[in-house]
Structure formats: C-alpha cells, structure tokens
DOLO-393703 format. One line per field, with one value per residue (C-alpha): residue number from 1; residue in three letters; chain; x, y, z. Coordinates in Angstrom, 3 decimals. Last residue first. Layout:
residues N
num	NUM, ...
residu	Ala, ...
chaine	A, ...
east	X, ...
north	Y, ...
up	Z, ...
//
This chain:
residues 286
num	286, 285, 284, 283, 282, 281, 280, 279, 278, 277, 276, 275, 274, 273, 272, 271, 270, 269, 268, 267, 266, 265, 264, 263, 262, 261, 260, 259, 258, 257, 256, 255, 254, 253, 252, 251, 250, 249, 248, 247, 246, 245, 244, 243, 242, 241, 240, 239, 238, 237, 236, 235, 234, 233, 232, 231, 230, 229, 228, 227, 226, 225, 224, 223, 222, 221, 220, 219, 218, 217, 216, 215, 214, 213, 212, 211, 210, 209, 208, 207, 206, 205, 204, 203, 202, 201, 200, 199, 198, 197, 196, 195, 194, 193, 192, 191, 190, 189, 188, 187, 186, 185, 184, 183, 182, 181, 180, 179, 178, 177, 176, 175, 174, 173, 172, 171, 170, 169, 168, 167, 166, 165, 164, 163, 162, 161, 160, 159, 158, 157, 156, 155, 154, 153, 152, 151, 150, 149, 148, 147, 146, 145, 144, 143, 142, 141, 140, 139, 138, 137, 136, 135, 134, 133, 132, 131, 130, 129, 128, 127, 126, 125, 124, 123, 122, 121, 120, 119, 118, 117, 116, 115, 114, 113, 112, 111, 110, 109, 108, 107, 106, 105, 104, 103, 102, 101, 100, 99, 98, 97, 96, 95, 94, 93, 92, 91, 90, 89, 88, 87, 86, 85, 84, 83, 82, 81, 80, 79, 78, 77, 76, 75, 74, 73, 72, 71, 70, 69, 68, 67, 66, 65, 64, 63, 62, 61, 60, 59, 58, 57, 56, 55, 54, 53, 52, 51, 50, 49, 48, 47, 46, 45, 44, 43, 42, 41, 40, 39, 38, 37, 36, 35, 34, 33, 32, 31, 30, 29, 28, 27, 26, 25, 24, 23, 22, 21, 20, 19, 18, 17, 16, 15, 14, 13, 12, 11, 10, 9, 8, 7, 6, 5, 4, 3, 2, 1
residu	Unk, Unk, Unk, Unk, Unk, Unk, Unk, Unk, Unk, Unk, Unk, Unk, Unk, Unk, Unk, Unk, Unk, Unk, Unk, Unk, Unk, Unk, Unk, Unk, Unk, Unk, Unk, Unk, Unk, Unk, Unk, Unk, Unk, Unk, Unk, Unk, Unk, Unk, Unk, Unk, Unk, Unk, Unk, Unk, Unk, Unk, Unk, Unk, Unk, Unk, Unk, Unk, Unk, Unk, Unk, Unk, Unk, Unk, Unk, Unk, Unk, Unk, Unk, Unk, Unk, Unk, Unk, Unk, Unk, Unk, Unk, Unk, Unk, Unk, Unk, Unk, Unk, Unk, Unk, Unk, Unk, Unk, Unk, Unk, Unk, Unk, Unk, Unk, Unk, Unk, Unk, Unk, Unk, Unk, Unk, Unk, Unk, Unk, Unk, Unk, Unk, Unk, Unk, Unk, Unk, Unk, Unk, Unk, Unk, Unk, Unk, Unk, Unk, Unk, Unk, Unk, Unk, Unk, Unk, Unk, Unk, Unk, Unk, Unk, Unk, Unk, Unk, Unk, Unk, Unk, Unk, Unk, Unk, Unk, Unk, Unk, Unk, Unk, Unk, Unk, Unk, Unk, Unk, Unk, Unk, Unk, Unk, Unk, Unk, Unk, Unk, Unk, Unk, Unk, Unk, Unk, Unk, Unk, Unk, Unk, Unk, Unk, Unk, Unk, Unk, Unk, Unk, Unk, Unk, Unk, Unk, Unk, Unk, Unk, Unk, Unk, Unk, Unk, Unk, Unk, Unk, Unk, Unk, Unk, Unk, Unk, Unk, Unk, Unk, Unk, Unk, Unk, Unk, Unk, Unk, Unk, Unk, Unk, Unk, Unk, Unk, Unk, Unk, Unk, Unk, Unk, Unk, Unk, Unk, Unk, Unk, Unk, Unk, Unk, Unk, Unk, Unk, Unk, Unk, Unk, Unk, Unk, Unk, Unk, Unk, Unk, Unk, Unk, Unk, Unk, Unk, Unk, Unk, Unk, Unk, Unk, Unk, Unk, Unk, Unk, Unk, Unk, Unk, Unk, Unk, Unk, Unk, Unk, Unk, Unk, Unk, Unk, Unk, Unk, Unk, Unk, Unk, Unk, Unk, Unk, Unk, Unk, Unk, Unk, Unk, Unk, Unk, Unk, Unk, Unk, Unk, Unk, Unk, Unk, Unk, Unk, Unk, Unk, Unk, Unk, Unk, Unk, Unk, Unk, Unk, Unk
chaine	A, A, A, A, A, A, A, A, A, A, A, A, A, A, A, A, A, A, A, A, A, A, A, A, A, A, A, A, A, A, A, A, A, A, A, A, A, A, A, A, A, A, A, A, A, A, A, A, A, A, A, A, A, A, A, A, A, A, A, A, A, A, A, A, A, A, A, A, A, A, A, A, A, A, A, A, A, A, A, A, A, A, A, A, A, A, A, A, A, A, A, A, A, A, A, A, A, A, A, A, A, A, A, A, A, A, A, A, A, A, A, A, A, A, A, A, A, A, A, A, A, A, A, A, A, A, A, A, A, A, A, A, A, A, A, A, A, A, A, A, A, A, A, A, A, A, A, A, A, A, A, A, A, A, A, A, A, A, A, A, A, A, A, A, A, A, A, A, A, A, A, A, A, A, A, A, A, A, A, A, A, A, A, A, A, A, A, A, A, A, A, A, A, A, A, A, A, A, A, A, A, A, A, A, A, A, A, A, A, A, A, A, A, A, A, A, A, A, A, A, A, A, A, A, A, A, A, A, A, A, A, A, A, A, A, A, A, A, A, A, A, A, A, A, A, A, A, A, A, A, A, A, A, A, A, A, A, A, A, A, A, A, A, A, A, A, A, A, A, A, A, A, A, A, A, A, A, A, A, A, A, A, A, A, A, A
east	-11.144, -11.180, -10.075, -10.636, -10.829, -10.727, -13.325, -13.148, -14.738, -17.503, -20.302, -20.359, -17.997, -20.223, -23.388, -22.233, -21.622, -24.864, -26.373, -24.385, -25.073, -28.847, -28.274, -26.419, -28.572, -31.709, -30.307, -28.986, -32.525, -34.275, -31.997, -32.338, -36.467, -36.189, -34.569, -36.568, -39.365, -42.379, -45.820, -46.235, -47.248, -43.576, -41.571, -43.890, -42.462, -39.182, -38.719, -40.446, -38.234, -35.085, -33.593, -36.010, -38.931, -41.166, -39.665, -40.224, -43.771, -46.171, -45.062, -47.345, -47.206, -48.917, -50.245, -46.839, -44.602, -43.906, -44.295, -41.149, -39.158, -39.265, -38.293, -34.718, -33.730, -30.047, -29.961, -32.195, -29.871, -26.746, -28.097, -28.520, -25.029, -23.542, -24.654, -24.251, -20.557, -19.826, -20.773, -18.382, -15.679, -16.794, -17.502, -14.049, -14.812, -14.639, -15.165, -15.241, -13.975, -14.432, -12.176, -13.728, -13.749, -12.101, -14.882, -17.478, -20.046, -23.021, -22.959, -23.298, -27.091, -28.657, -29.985, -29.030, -30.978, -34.231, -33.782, -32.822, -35.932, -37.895, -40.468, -44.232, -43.887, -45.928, -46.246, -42.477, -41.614, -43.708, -42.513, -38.864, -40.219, -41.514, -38.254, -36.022, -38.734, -38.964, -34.771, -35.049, -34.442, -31.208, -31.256, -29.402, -30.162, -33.654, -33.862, -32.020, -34.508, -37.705, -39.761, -43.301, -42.785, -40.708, -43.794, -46.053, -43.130, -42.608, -46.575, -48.540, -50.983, -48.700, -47.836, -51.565, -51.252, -47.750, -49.918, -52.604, -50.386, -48.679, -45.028, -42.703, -40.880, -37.883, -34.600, -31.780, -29.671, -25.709, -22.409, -21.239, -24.282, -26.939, -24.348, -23.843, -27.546, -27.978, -25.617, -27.285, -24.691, -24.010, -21.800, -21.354, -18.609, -18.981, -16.704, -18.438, -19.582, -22.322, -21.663, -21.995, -24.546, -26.658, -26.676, -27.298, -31.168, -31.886, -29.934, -31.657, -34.888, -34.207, -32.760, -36.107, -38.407, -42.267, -43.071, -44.759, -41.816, -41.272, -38.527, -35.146, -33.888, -30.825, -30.338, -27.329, -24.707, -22.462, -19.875, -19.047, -22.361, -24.026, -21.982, -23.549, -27.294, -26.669, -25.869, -28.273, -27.956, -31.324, -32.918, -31.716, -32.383, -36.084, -39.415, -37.434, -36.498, -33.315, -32.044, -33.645, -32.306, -28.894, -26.618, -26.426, -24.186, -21.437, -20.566, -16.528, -13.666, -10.277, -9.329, -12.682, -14.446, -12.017, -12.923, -16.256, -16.486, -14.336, -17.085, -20.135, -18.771, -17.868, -18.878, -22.221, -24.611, -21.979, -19.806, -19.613, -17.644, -17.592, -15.371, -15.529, -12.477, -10.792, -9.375, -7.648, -7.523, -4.476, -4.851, -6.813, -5.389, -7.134
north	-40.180, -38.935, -35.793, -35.431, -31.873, -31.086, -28.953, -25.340, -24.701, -26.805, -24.305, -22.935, -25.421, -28.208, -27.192, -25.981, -30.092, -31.333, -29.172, -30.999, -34.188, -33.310, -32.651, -35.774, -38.158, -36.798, -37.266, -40.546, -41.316, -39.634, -42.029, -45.483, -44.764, -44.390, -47.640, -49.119, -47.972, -45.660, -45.542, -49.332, -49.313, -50.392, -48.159, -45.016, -46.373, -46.898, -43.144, -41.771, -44.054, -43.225, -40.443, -40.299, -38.389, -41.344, -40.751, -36.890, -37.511, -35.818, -38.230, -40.703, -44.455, -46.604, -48.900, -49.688, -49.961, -53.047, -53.224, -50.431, -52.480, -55.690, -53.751, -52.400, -55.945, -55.947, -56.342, -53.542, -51.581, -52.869, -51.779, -48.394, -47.762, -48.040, -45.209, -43.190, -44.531, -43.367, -40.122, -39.657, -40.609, -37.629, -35.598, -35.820, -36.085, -34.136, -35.613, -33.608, -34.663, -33.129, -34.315, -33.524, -30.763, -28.204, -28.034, -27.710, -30.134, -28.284, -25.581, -22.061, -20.729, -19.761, -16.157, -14.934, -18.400, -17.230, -14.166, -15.965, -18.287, -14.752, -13.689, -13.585, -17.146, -19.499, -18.176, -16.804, -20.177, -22.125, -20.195, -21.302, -25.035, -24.699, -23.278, -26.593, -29.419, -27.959, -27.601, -25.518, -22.373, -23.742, -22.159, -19.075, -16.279, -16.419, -16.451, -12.539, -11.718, -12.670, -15.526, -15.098, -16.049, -18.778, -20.378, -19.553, -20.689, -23.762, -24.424, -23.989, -27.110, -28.335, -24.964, -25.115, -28.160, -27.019, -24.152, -26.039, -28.656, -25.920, -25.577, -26.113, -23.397, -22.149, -23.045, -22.312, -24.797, -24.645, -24.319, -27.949, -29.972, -27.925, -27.490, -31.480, -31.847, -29.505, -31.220, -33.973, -36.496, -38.948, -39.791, -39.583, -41.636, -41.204, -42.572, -45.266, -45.090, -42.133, -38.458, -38.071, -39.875, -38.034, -35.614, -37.541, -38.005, -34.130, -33.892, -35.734, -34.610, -31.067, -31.677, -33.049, -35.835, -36.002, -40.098, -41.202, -44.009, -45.273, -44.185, -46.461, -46.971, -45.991, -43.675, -45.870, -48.503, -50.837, -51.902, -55.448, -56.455, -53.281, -54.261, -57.615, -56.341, -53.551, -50.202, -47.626, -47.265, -45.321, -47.891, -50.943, -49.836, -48.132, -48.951, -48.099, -44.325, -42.967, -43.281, -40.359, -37.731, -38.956, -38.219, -42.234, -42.724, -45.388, -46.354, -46.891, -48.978, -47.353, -49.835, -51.290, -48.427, -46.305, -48.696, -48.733, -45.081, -45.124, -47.439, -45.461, -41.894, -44.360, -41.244, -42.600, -39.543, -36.494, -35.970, -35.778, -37.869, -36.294, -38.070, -37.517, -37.743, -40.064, -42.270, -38.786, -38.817, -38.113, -36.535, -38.653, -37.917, -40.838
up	-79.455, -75.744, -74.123, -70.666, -69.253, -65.546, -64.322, -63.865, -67.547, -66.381, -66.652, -70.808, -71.892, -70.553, -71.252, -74.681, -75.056, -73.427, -76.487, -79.277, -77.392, -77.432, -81.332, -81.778, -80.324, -82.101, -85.513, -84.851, -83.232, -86.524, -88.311, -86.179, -86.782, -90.810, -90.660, -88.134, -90.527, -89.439, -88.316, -88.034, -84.331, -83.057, -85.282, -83.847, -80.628, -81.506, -82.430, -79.533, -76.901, -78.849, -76.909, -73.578, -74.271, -72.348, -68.730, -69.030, -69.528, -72.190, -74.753, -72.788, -73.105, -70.769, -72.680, -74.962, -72.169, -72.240, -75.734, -76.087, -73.208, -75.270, -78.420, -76.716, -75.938, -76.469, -79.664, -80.615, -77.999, -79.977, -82.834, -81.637, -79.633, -82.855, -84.267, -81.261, -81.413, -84.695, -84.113, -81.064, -83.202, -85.753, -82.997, -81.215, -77.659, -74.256, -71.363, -67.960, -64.627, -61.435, -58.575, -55.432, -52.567, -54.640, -57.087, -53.756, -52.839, -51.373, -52.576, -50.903, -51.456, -54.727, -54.396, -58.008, -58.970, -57.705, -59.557, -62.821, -62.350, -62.746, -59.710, -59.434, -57.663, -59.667, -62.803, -63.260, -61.452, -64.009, -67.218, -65.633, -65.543, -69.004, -70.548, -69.220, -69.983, -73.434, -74.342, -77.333, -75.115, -73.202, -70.309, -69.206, -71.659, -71.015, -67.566, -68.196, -70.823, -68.727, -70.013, -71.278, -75.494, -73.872, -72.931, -75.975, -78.257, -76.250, -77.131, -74.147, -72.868, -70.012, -68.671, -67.672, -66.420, -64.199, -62.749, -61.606, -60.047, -57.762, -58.484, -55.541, -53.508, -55.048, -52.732, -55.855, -56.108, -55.228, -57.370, -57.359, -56.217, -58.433, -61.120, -61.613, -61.626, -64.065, -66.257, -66.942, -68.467, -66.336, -63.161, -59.678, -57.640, -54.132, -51.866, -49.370, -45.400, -46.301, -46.049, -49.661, -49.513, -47.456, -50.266, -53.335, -52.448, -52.169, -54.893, -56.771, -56.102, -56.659, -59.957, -60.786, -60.147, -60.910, -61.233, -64.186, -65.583, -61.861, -59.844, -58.868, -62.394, -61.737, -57.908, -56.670, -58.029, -55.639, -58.102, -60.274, -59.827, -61.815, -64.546, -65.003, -64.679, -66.888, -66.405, -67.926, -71.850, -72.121, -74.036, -72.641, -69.238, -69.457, -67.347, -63.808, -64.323, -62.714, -66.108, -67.980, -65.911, -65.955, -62.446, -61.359, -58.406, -58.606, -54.839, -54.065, -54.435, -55.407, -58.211, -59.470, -58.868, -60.484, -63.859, -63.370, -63.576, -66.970, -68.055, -67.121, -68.767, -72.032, -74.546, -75.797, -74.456, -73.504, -70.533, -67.025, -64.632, -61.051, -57.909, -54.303, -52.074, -50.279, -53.697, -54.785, -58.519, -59.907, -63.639, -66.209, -69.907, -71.735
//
C-alpha cells in the first residue's frame, strides 16, 4: 500500500469503496499514532445494523476510541448536515481525528463546505415520499442535475425537496457554500482505489462472513419494524435478506442480488471519488 507520511498532529481522511479495508488501515494509524476513529458511512451510524453493514465490531472497537457508529436509531432523520454538525467539535477535541467510510458527501461537506439550506418541512418531504424517481428528477433543474448521481433516490429527492421547499435549485444553494471547514491542506486525505476484479472478490466474501457473523439475528430483529421507506432499511443487503427471511427468495438468489447491488453502489462511490477527490492522495490496493 503506497501511504505517503502522514502527520500524527493533523487530521486524517480514509475514503474508499464498500469492502476495500478503509476500517482496517484506520486501525492500523490508530494503533501507531493514537487517535479517535470517526465513522463517515451513512448506513453505519445506525444502531439496529453492525453485522450487516460491516461496522466495527465489538473487538475492534476496543483497540481505538470509535465515534458516530451505530449511535442513531434505525428511524431517525440524519444527513450530511448532521454529521457534520457532530464531527465539528471534534475536530477541536483532545484526540486526532481519524474519519473514515465511504459516503462521500460527507467528506465534501467537511472539505469543500455545505451549503446552509434551511430544513425541509415534513409536508414537503411526504409528498416527495410518494413520487417515483422519475417524477422527481422529471422536476430538477439542469445544472442540480448534472451534480448528483440521478439513480441515487435519497440524493434526487432531497434536491426535488429544496426546489419545493425554497423556490431555488440545490445547485444555487451550493454556488453559495461557505469556506470549509477542514481544508485539504489541513489533513491528510486519503483515497483507495482498487482493482475491481480483487475488489469483487471481497464483496463476495464479505457475505458469508456476515451470515456467519450473525447477519440473520439482526434481520428478525428487525423484522416488525421494517420499512423500505427508511434510509436505515436500504442498507446493501438488508432488502435482500429480508425477502430471504419471509420465504420470498433463496439465500442463494439473495447473496446474488447483494453481489449485484454491492458492486453497482461501489461502481458509483468510485465516480464519486474521481469526480471530487482528485486532490486527495491516491492509494492503490489489490
């Protein structure tokens, strides 16, 4: 792994695909610089979900301090916003900072600044709630448009809610974003970049060991209070297992659609990454 010097004062950024070892490599500067792993994954800063969304486990999280997993339950409203509203006073905080995951919005809302849009009123967001993405995207300016990933639903509905909401495009809101918070200079940002075919092989992998590991217990945990609707409960391999678990497909057939699921949101985390984080430094793995 090509890792240049990283400064043990100063913050440190791992992103990088699903299944690429972002959590490891952050253990491992943890272990020889000290410091606080902070979570920067959408899905695992819910509590119903470890196993399943490959959070740190009980073992690892004893070998670092670790911050923002699994700390909101599975129907609470959090976005970008949120997080970085909670990363902030960290980064001021008694221990180095080391963030990592795989949601690149997060990673551009500390690095390049968020946007200050006010918050969407609940009347908007349920009538978001019953559009196709076709309907929603059907409304969006050109400019928004060209800046978010248009198969990503959760992405497209929230800028059809600030179109709604506020009379003006996401893309307008964003051409106002304010200085960041955490500038490039001011840490050492590090990107992963991996072979797909060894990259493949690892998503694969990652599903038995998740059946191993427990995966099913979660799923009947959760079985009640399952909503597709929810953020929480479109987490890679939470629909899959779920229609395993009430008999409407095989584990077979559900391992494949994950497969097939894992790769396509690593294919888009991967544009996301060349696209924004050309600045960063570039890890090569596999």
């Amino acid at each position: 792994m090509n890792l240049p010097d990283i400064d043990p004062d100063l913050p440190v950024l791992i992103a990088g695909p699903t299944a690429s070892g972002k959590s490891a490599l952050a253990l491992e500067i943890a272990a020889r610089q000290g410091g606080v792993i902070v979570n920067a994954d959408a899905s695992q800063v819910y509590d119903c979900w470890r196993v399943i969304t490959a959070r740190p486990s009980t073992v690892e999280e004893a070998q670092a301090p670790h911050a923002l997993y699994g700390h909101q339950p599975y129907d609470a409203e959090y976005s970008a916003g949120h997080w970085l509203r909670e990363v902030l006073p960290m980064l001021n905080g008694p221990d180095r900072v080391i963030i990592v995951g795989g949601t690149g919005l997060y990673f551009t809302a500390l690095t390049e600044g968020m946007a200050e849009i006010p918050p969407t009123p609940p009347a908007v967001r349920a009538e978001g709630d019953t559009l196709s993405l076709e309907a929603l995207r059907a409304e969006l300016d050109p400019e928004t448009a060209s800046r978010i990933d248009l198969q990503n639903r959760a992405r497209v509905q929230r800028a059809w809610e600030v179109l709604k909401a506020t009379g003006r495009p996401l893309a307008s809101w964003q051409d106002d974003t304010p200085a960041p918070e955490l500038p490039l200079s001011n840490c050492t940002p590090l990107v992963l970049n991996s072979d797909k075919a060894w990259l493949e092989a690892r998503i694969r992998k990652r599903f038995g060991l998740m059946l191993d590991q427990g995966a099913m217990a979660e799923i009947e945990a959760m079985q009640d209070r399952y909503d597709p609707a929810l953020p929480s409960c479109r987490a890679i391999g939470v629909p899959e297992l779920m229609d395993y678990a009430t008999g409407e497909i095989s584990l077979a057939e559900a391992e494949e659609r994950a497969a097939i699921a894992t790769r396509r949101f690593a294919k888009r985390q991967r544009s996301w990454f060349r696209a924004r984080m050309k600045d960063w430094h570039q890890v090569a793995l596999g």
